[in-house]
N, CA, C and O atoms as a MOPAC input file, in Angstrom:
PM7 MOZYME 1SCF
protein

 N    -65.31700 1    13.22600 1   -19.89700 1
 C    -65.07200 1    13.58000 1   -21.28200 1
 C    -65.14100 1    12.31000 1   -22.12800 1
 O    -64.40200 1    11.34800 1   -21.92100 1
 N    -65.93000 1    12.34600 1   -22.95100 1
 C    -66.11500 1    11.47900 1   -23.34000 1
 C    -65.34300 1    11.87600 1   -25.34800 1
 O    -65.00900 1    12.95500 1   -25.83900 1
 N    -65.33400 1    10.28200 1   -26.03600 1
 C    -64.65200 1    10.55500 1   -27.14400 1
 C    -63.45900 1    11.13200 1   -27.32000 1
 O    -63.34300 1    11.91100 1   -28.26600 1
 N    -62.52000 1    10.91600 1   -26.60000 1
 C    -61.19700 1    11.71200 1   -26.06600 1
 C    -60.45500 1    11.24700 1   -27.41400 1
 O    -60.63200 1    10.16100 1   -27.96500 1
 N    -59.48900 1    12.39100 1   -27.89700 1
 C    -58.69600 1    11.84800 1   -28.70300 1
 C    -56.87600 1    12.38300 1   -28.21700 1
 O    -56.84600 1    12.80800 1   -27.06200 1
 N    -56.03300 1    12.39000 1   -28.65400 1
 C    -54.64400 1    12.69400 1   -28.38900 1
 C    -54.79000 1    13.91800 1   -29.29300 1
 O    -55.82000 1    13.81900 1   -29.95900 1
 N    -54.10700 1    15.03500 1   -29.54000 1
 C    -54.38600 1    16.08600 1   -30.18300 1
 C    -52.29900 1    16.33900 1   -29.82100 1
 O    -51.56400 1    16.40400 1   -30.80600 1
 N    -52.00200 1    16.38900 1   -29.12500 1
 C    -50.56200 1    16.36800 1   -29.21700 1
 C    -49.76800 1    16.24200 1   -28.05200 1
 O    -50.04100 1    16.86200 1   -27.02300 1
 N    -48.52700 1    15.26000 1   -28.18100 1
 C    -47.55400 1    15.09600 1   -27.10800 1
 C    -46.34100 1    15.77500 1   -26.96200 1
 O    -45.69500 1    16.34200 1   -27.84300 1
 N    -46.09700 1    15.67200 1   -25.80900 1
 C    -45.21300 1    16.89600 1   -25.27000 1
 C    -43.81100 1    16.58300 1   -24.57700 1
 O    -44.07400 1    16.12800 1   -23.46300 1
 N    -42.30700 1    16.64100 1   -24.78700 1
 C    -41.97400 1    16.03100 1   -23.80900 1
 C    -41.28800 1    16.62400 1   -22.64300 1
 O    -40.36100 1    16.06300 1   -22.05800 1
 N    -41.68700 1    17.57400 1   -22.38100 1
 C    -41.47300 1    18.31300 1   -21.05800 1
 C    -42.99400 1    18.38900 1   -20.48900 1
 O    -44.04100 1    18.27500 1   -21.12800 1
 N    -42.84000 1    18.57400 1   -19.34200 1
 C    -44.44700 1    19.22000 1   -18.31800 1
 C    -44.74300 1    20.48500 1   -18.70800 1
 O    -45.81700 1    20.68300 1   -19.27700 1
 N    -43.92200 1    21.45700 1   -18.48900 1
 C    -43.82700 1    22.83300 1   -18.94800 1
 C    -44.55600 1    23.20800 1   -20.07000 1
 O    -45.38100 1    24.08900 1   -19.83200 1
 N    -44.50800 1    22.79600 1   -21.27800 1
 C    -44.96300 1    22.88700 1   -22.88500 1
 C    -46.01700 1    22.38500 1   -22.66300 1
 O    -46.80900 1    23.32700 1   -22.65100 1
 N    -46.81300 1    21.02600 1   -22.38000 1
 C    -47.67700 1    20.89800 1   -21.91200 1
 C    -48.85200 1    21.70400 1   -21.65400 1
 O    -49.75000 1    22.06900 1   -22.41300 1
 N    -48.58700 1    21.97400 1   -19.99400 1
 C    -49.29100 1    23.02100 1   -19.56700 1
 C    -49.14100 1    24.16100 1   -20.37900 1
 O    -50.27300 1    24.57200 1   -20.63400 1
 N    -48.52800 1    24.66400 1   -20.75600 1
 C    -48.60900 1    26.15300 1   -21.73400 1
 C    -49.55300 1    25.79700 1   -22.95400 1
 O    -50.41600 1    26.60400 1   -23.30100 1
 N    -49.41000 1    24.73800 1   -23.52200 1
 C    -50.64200 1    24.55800 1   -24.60800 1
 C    -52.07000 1    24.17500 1   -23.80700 1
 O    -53.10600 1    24.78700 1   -24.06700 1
 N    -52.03300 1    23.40100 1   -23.08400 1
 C    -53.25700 1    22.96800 1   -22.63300 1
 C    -53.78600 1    24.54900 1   -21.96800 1
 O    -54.97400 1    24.84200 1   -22.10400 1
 N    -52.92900 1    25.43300 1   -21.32300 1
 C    -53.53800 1    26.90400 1   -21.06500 1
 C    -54.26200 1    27.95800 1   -22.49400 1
 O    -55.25100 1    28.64200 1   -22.75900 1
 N    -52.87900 1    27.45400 1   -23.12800 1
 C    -53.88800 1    28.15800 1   -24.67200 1
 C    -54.79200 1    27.59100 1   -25.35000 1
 O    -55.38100 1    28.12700 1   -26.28800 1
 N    -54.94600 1    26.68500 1   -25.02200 1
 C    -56.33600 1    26.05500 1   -25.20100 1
 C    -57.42100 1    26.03100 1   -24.82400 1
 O    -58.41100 1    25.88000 1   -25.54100 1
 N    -57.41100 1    26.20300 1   -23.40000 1
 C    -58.32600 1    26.70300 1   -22.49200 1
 C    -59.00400 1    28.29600 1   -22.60500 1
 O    -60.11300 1    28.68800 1   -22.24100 1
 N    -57.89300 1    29.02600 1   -23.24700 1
 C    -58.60800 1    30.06900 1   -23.29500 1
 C    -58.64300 1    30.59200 1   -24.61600 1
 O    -58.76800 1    31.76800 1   -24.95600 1
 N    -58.53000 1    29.67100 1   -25.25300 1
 C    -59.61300 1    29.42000 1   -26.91500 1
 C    -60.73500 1    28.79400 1   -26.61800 1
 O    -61.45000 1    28.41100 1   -27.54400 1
 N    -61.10800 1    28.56800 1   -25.28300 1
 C    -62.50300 1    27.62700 1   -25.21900 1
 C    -62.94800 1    26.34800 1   -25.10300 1
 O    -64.04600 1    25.88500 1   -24.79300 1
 N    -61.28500 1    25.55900 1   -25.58700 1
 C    -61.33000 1    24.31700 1   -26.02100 1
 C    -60.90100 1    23.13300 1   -24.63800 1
 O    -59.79700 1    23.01100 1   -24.10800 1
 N    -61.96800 1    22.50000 1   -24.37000 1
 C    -61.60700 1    21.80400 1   -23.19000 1
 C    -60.50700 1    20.91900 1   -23.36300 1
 O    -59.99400 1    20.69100 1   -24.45900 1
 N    -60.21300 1    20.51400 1   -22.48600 1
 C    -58.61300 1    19.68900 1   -22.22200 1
 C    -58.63500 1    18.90600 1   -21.22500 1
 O    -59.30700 1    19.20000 1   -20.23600 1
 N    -57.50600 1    17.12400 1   -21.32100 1
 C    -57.16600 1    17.36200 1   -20.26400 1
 C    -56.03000 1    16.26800 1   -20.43600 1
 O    -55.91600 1    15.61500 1   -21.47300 1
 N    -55.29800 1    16.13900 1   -19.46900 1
 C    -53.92300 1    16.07600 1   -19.08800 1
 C    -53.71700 1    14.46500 1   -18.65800 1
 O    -52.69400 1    14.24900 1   -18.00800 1
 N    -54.35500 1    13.60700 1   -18.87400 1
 C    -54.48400 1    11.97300 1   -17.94900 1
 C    -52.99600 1    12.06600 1   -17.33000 1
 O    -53.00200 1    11.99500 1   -16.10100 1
 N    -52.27700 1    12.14700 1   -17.66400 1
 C    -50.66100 1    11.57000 1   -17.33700 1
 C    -50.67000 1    12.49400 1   -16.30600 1
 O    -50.16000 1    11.97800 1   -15.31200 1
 N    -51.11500 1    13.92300 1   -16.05300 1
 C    -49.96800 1    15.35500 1   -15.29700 1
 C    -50.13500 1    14.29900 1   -14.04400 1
 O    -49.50000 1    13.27200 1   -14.28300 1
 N    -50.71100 1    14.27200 1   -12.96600 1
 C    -51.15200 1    14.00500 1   -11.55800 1
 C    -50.01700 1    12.35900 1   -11.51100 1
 O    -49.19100 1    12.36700 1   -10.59900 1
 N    -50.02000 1    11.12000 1   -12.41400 1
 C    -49.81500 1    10.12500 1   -11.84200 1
 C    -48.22400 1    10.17600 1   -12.14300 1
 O    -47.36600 1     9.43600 1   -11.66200 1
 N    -48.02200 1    11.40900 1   -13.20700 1
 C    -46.58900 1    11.12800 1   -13.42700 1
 C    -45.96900 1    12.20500 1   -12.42700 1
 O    -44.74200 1    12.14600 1   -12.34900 1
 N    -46.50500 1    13.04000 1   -11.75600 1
 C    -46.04300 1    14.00100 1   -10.95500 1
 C    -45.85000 1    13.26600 1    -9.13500 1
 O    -45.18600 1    13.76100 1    -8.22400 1
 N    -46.67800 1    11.98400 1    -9.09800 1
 C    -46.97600 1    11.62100 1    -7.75500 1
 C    -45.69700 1    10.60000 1    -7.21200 1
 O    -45.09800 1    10.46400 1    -6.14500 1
 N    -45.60100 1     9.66900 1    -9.20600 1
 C    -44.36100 1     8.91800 1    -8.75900 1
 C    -43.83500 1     9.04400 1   -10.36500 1
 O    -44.38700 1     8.66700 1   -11.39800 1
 N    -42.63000 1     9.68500 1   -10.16200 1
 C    -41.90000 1    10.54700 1   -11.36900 1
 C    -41.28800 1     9.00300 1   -12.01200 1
 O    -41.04600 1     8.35300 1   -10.99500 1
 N    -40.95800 1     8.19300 1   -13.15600 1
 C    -40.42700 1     7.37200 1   -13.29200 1
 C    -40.38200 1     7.79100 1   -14.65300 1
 O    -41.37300 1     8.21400 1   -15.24800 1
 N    -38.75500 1     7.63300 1   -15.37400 1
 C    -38.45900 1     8.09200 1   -16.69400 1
 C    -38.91900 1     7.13000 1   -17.78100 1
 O    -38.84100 1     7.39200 1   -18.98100 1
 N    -39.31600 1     6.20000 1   -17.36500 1
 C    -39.56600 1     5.28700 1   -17.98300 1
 C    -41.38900 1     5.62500 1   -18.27500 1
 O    -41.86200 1     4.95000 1   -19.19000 1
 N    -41.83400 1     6.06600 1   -17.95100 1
 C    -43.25100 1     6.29100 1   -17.88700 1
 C    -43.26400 1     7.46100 1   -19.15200 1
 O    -44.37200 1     7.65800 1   -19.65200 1
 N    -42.45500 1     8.01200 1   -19.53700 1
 C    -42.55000 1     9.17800 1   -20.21100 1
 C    -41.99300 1     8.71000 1   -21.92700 1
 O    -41.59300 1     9.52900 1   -22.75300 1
 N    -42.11000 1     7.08000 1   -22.17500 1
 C    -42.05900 1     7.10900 1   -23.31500 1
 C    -42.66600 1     7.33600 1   -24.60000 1
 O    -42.31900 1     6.93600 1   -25.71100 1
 N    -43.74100 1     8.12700 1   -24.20500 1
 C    -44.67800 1     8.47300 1   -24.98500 1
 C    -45.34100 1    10.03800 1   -24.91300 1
 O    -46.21400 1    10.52900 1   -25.62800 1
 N    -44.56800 1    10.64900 1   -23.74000 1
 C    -44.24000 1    12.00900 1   -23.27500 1
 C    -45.77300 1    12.63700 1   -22.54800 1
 O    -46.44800 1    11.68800 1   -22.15000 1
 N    -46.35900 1    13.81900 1   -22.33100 1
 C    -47.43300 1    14.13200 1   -21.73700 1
 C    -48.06300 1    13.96700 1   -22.51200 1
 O    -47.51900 1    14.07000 1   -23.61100 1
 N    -49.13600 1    13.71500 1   -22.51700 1
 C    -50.68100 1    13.49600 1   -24.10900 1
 C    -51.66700 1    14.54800 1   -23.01700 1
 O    -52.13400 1    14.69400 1   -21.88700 1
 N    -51.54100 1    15.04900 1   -24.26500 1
 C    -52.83800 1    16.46400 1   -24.34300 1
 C    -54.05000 1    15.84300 1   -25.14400 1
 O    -54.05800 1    15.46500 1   -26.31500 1
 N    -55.08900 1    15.83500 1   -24.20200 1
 C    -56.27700 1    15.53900 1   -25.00900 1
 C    -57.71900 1    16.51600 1   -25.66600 1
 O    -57.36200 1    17.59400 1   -26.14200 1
 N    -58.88000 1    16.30800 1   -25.71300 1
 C    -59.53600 1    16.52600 1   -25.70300 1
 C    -60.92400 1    16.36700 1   -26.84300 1
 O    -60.60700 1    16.22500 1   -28.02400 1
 N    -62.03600 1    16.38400 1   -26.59100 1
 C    -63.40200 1    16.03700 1   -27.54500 1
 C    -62.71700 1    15.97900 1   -28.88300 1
 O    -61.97500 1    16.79200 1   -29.43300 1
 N    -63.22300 1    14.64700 1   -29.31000 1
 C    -62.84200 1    14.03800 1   -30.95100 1
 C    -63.55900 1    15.65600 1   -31.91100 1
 O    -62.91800 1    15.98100 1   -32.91100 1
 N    -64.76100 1    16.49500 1   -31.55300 1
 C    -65.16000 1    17.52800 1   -32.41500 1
 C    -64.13400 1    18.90300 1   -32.15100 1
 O    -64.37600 1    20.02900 1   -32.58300 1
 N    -62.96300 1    18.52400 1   -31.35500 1
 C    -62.70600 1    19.99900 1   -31.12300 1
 C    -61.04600 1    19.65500 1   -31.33200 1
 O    -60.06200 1    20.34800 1   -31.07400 1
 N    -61.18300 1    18.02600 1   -32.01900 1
 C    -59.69000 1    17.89000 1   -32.19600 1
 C    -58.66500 1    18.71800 1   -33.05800 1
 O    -57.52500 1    19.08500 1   -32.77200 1
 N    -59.56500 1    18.93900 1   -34.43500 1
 C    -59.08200 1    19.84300 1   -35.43400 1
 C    -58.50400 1    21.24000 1   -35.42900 1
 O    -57.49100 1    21.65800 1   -35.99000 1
 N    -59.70200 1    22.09000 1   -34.39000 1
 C    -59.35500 1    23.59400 1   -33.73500 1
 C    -58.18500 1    23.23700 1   -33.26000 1
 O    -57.15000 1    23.66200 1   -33.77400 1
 N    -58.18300 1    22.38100 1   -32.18200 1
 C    -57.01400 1    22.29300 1   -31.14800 1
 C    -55.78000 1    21.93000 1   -31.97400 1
 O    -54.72200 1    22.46300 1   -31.63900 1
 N    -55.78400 1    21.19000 1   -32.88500 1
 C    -54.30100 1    21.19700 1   -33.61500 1
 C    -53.94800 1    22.45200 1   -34.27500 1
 O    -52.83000 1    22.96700 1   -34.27700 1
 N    -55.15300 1    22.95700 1   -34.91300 1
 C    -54.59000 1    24.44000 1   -35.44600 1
 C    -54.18100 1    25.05600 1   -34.73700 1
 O    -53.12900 1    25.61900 1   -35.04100 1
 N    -54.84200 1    25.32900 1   -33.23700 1
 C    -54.05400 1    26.70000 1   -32.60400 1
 C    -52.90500 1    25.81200 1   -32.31400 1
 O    -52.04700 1    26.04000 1   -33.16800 1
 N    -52.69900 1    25.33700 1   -31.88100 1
 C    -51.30100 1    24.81500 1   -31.32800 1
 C    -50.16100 1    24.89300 1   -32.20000 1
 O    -49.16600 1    25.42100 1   -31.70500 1
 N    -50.06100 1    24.38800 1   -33.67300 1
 C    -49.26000 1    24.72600 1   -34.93200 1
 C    -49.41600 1    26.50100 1   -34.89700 1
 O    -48.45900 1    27.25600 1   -34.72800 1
 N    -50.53300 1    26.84500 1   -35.05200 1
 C    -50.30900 1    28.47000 1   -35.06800 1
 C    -49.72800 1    29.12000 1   -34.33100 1
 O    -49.50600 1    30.30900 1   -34.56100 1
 N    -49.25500 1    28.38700 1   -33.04400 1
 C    -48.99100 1    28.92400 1   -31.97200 1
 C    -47.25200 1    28.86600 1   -31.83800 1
 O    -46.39900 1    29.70400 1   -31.54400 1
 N    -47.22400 1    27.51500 1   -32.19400 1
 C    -45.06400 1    27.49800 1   -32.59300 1
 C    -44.85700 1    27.96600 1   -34.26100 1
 O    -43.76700 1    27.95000 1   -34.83200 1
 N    -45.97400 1    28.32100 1   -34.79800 1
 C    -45.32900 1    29.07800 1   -36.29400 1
 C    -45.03400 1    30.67000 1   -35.55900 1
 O    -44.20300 1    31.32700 1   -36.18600 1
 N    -45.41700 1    31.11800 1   -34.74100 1
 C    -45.86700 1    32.34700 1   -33.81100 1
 C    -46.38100 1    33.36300 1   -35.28100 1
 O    -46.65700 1    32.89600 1   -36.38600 1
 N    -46.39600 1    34.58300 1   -34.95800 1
 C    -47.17200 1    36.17600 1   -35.48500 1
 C    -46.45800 1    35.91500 1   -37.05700 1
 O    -45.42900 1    35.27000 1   -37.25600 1
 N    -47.43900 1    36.71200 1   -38.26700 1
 C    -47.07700 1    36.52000 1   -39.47900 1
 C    -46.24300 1    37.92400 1   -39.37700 1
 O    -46.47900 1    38.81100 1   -38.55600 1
 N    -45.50000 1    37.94000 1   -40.10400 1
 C    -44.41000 1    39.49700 1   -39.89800 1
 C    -45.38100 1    40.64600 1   -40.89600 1
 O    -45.89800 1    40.48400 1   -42.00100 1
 N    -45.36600 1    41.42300 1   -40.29300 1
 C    -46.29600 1    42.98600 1   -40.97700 1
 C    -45.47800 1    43.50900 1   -41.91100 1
 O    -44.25800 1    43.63100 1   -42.02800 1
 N    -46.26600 1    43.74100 1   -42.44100 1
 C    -45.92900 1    44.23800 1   -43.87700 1
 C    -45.53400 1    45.82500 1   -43.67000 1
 O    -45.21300 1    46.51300 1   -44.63900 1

């Protein structure tokens, strides 16, 4: 992947993966640099900057919208 940008950090694993899944199935590739090295040797100190969700500098914009759309959740029906 090339042109990677940060699109949003997380500070649980959990939240993480749940956005990087709704992202995935908006289409929008992803990926996770931190999940694997912080899972292999857990150190709290490694997490001062929390999980970084990435992905393509052209698909940075989509990916922040759904994600905000996604903790504003459903508009209430009229």
């Amino acid at each position: 992947m090339a042109d990677l940008v940060i699109v949003a950090r997380f500070s649980s694993r959990p939240e993480a993966v749940v956005a990087q899944s709704l992202l995935r199935s908006e289409g929008i590739e992803t990926l996770m640099p931190d999940f694997n090295v912080l899972m292999a040797e857990f150190d709290p100190s490694m997490m001062e900057h929390g999980w970084r969700l990435m992905t393509h500098e052209d698909d940075a914009t989509l990916a922040q919208e759904i994600l905000r759309d996604a903790q504003l959740g459903p508009e209430p029906s009229a």
